[in-house]
DRENDO-1510 file (C-alpha; in Angstrom, 1 decimal, always signed):
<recs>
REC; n; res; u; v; w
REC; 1; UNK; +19.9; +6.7; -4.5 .
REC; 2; UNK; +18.3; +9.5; -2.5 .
REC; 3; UNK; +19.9; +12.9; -2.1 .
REC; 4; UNK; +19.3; +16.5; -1.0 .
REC; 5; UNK; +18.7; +19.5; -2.5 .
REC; 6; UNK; +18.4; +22.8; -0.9 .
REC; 7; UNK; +16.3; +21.1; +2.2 .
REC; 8; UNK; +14.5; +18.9; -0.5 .
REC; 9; UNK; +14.5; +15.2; -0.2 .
REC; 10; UNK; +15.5; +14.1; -4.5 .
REC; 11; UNK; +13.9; +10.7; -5.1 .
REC; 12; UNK; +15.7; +8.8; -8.1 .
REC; 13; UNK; +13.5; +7.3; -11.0 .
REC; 14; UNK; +14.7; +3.6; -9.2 .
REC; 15; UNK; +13.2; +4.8; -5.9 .
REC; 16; UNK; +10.1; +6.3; -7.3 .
REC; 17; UNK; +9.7; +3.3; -9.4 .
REC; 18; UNK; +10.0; +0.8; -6.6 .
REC; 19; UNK; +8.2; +2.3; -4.1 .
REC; 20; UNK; +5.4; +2.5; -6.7 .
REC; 21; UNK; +5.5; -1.0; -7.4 .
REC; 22; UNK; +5.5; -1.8; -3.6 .
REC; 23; UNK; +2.8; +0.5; -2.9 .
REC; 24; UNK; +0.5; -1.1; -5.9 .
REC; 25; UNK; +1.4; -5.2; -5.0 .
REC; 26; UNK; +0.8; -4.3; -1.3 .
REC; 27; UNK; -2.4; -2.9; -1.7 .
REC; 28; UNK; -3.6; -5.2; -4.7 .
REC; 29; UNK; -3.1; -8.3; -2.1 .
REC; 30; UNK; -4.6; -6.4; +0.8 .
REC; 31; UNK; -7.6; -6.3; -1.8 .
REC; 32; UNK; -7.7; -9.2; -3.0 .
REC; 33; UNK; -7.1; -10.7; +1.1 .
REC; 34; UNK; -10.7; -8.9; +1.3 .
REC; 35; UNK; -11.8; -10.3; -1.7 .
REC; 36; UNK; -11.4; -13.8; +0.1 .
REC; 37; UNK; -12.8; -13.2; +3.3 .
REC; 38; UNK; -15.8; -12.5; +1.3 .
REC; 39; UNK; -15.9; -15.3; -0.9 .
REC; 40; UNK; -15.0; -16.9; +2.6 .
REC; 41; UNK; -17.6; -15.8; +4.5 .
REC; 42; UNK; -20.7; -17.5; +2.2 .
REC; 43; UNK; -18.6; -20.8; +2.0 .
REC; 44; UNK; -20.1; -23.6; +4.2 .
REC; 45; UNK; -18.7; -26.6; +5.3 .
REC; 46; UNK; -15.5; -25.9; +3.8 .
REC; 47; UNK; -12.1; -26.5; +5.0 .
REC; 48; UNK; -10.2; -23.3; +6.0 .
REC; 49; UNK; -7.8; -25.4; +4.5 .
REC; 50; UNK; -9.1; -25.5; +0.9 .
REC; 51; UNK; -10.1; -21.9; +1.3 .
REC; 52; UNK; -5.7; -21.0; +1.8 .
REC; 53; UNK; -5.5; -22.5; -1.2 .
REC; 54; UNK; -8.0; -20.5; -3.3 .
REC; 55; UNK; -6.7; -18.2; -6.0 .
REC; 56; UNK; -7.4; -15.0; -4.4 .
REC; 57; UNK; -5.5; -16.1; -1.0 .
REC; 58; UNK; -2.6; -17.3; -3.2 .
REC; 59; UNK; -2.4; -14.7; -5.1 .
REC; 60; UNK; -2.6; -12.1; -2.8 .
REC; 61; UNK; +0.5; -13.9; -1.1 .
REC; 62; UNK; +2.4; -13.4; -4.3 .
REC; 63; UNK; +1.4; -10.1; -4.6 .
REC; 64; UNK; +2.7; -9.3; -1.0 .
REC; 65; UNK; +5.8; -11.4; -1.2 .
REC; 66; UNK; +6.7; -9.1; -4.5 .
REC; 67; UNK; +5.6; -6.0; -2.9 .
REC; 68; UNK; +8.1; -6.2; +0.1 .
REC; 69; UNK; +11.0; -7.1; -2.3 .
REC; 70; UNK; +10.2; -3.8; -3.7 .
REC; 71; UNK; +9.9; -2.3; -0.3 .
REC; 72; UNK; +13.7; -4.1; +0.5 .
REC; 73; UNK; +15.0; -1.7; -2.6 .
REC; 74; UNK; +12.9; +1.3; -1.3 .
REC; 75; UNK; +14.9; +0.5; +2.3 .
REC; 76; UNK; +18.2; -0.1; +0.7 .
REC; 77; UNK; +18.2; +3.8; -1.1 .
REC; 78; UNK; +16.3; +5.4; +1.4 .
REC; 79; UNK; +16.6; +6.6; +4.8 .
REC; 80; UNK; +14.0; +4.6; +6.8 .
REC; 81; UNK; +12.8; +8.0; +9.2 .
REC; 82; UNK; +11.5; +9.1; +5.2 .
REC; 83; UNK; +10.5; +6.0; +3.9 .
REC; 84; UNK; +8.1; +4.4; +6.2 .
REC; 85; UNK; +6.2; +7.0; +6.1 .
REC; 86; UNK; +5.6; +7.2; +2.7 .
REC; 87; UNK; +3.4; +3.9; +3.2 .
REC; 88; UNK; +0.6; +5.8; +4.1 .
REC; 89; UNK; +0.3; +5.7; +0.4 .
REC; 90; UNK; -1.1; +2.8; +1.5 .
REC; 91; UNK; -4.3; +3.8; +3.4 .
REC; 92; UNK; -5.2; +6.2; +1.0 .
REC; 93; UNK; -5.0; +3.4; -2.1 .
REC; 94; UNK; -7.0; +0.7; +0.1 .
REC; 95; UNK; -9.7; +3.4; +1.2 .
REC; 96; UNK; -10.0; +3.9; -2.7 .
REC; 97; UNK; -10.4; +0.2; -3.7 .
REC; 98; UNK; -12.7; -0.2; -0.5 .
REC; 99; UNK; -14.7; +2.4; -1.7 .
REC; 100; UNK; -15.0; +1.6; -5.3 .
REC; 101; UNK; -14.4; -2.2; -5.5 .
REC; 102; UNK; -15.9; -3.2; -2.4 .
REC; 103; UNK; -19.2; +0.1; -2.3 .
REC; 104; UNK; -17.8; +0.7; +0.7 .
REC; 105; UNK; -19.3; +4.1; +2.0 .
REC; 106; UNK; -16.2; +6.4; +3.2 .
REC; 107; UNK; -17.4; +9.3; +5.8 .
REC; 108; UNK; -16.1; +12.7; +5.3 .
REC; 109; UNK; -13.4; +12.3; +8.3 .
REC; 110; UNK; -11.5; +9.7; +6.6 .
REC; 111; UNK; -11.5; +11.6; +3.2 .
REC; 112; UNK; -10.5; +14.8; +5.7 .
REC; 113; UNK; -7.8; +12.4; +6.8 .
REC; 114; UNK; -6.3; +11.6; +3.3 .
REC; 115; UNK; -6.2; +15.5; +2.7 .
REC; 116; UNK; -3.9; +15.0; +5.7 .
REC; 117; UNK; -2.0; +12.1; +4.4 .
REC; 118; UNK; -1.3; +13.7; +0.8 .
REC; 119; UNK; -0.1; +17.0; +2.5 .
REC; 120; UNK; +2.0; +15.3; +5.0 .
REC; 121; UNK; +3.5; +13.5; +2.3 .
REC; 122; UNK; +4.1; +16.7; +0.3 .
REC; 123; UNK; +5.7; +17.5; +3.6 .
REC; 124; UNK; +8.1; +14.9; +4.4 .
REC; 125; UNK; +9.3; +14.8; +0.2 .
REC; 126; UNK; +10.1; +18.6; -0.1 .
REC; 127; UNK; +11.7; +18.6; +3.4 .
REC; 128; UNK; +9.5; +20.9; +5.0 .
REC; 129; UNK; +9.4; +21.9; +8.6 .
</recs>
Protein backbone atom coordinates (compact mmCIF):
# COMPACT_ATOMS: atom_id res chain seq x y z
CA UNK A 1 0.00 0.00 0.00
CA UNK A 2 0.85 3.69 -0.31
CA UNK A 3 0.64 6.14 2.55
CA UNK A 4 1.61 9.57 3.77
CA UNK A 5 3.99 10.96 5.80
CA UNK A 6 4.28 14.53 6.79
CA UNK A 7 3.14 15.68 3.01
CA UNK A 8 5.44 12.77 1.65
CA UNK A 9 3.96 10.17 -0.58
CA UNK A 10 5.65 6.42 1.31
CA UNK A 11 5.96 3.85 -1.56
CA UNK A 12 5.92 0.11 -0.11
CA UNK A 13 8.79 -2.29 -1.16
CA UNK A 14 5.56 -4.14 -3.31
CA UNK A 15 4.89 -0.85 -5.14
CA UNK A 16 8.48 0.11 -5.72
CA UNK A 17 9.04 -3.38 -6.85
CA UNK A 18 6.18 -3.48 -9.31
CA UNK A 19 6.44 -0.46 -10.79
CA UNK A 20 9.98 -1.33 -11.47
CA UNK A 21 9.25 -4.38 -13.15
CA UNK A 22 6.53 -2.54 -15.25
CA UNK A 23 8.79 0.18 -16.05
CA UNK A 24 11.73 -2.34 -17.26
CA UNK A 25 9.12 -5.03 -19.40
CA UNK A 26 7.50 -1.88 -20.90
CA UNK A 27 10.42 -0.38 -22.16
CA UNK A 28 12.44 -3.71 -22.95
CA UNK A 29 9.32 -4.43 -25.58
CA UNK A 30 9.17 -0.87 -26.80
CA UNK A 31 12.90 -1.77 -27.60
CA UNK A 32 12.74 -4.68 -28.83
CA UNK A 33 9.25 -3.28 -31.15
CA UNK A 34 12.28 -1.03 -32.64
CA UNK A 35 14.42 -3.73 -32.90
CA UNK A 36 11.82 -5.31 -35.42
CA UNK A 37 11.02 -2.47 -37.44
CA UNK A 38 14.56 -2.51 -38.25
CA UNK A 39 15.04 -5.98 -38.91
CA UNK A 40 11.65 -5.20 -40.79
CA UNK A 41 12.64 -2.60 -42.77
CA UNK A 42 15.68 -4.60 -44.86
CA UNK A 43 13.19 -7.65 -45.28
CA UNK A 44 11.90 -7.95 -48.90
CA UNK A 45 9.24 -9.80 -50.21
CA UNK A 46 8.18 -10.95 -46.86
CA UNK A 47 4.88 -11.30 -45.46
CA UNK A 48 4.04 -8.80 -42.76
CA UNK A 49 2.53 -11.83 -41.63
CA UNK A 50 5.69 -13.88 -41.00
CA UNK A 51 7.39 -10.79 -39.80
CA UNK A 52 4.34 -10.78 -36.51
CA UNK A 53 5.61 -13.83 -35.89
CA UNK A 54 9.35 -13.10 -35.55
CA UNK A 55 10.93 -13.50 -32.09
CA UNK A 56 11.46 -9.96 -31.41
CA UNK A 57 7.67 -8.97 -32.25
CA UNK A 58 6.67 -11.91 -30.01
CA UNK A 59 8.60 -11.29 -27.53
CA UNK A 60 8.10 -7.82 -27.16
CA UNK A 61 4.27 -8.74 -26.84
CA UNK A 62 5.14 -10.82 -23.81
CA UNK A 63 7.22 -8.41 -22.49
CA UNK A 64 4.28 -5.82 -22.64
CA UNK A 65 1.56 -8.11 -21.63
CA UNK A 66 3.82 -8.71 -18.28
CA UNK A 67 4.55 -5.18 -17.92
CA UNK A 68 0.90 -4.03 -17.60
CA UNK A 69 0.11 -6.87 -15.10
CA UNK A 70 2.68 -5.09 -13.17
CA UNK A 71 1.21 -1.77 -14.00
CA UNK A 72 -2.57 -3.42 -12.72
CA UNK A 73 -0.62 -3.96 -9.11
CA UNK A 74 1.01 -0.43 -9.31
CA UNK A 75 -2.92 0.82 -10.03
CA UNK A 76 -4.37 -1.33 -7.42
CA UNK A 77 -1.95 0.38 -4.37
CA UNK A 78 -1.67 3.61 -5.79
CA UNK A 79 -3.62 6.58 -6.38
CA UNK A 80 -3.72 6.94 -10.19
CA UNK A 81 -3.29 11.30 -10.08
CA UNK A 82 0.57 9.80 -8.57
CA UNK A 83 0.97 6.88 -10.49
CA UNK A 84 0.61 7.73 -14.13
CA UNK A 85 2.93 10.03 -13.84
CA UNK A 86 5.55 8.07 -12.61
CA UNK A 87 5.66 6.51 -16.27
CA UNK A 88 7.64 9.12 -17.52
CA UNK A 89 10.21 6.67 -16.20
CA UNK A 90 9.43 5.62 -19.29
CA UNK A 91 10.86 8.19 -21.76
CA UNK A 92 13.80 8.72 -19.91
CA UNK A 93 14.66 4.58 -20.00
CA UNK A 94 13.75 4.44 -23.95
CA UNK A 95 15.83 7.74 -24.65
CA UNK A 96 18.71 5.68 -22.90
CA UNK A 97 18.30 2.38 -24.95
CA UNK A 98 17.73 4.63 -28.14
CA UNK A 99 20.82 6.22 -27.47
CA UNK A 100 23.03 3.40 -26.61
CA UNK A 101 21.41 0.36 -28.34
CA UNK A 102 20.19 1.90 -31.27
CA UNK A 103 23.48 5.15 -31.58
CA UNK A 104 20.75 7.20 -31.63
CA UNK A 105 22.22 10.89 -31.20
CA UNK A 106 20.07 12.66 -28.32
CA UNK A 107 20.31 16.74 -28.54
CA UNK A 108 20.86 18.60 -25.50
CA UNK A 109 16.91 19.69 -25.18
CA UNK A 110 15.76 16.20 -24.63
CA UNK A 111 18.63 15.46 -21.98
CA UNK A 112 17.40 19.15 -20.53
CA UNK A 113 14.01 17.52 -20.68
CA UNK A 114 14.94 14.35 -18.49
CA UNK A 115 16.58 16.87 -15.91
CA UNK A 116 12.90 17.92 -15.94
CA UNK A 117 11.43 14.50 -15.73
CA UNK A 118 13.79 13.17 -12.76
CA UNK A 119 12.98 16.47 -10.80
CA UNK A 120 9.34 16.36 -11.35
CA UNK A 121 9.40 12.92 -10.22
CA UNK A 122 11.38 13.96 -7.14
CA UNK A 123 8.44 16.23 -6.91
CA UNK A 124 5.42 14.31 -7.18
CA UNK A 125 7.18 11.35 -4.62
CA UNK A 126 8.07 13.70 -1.71
CA UNK A 127 4.76 15.62 -2.13
CA UNK A 128 6.07 18.81 -2.99
CA UNK A 129 4.18 21.85 -4.03
Amino acid sequence: MIHKEEGKVVFTREVVLALICSVFFTTSGQLLQKKASLKYSQLKGDSIFQHLLSVEVVTSTLFLGVGLIFWMLVLSRVELSVAYPLLSINYVVILLGARYLFGEAIPIRRWIGVVFILAGISVLIRGGL
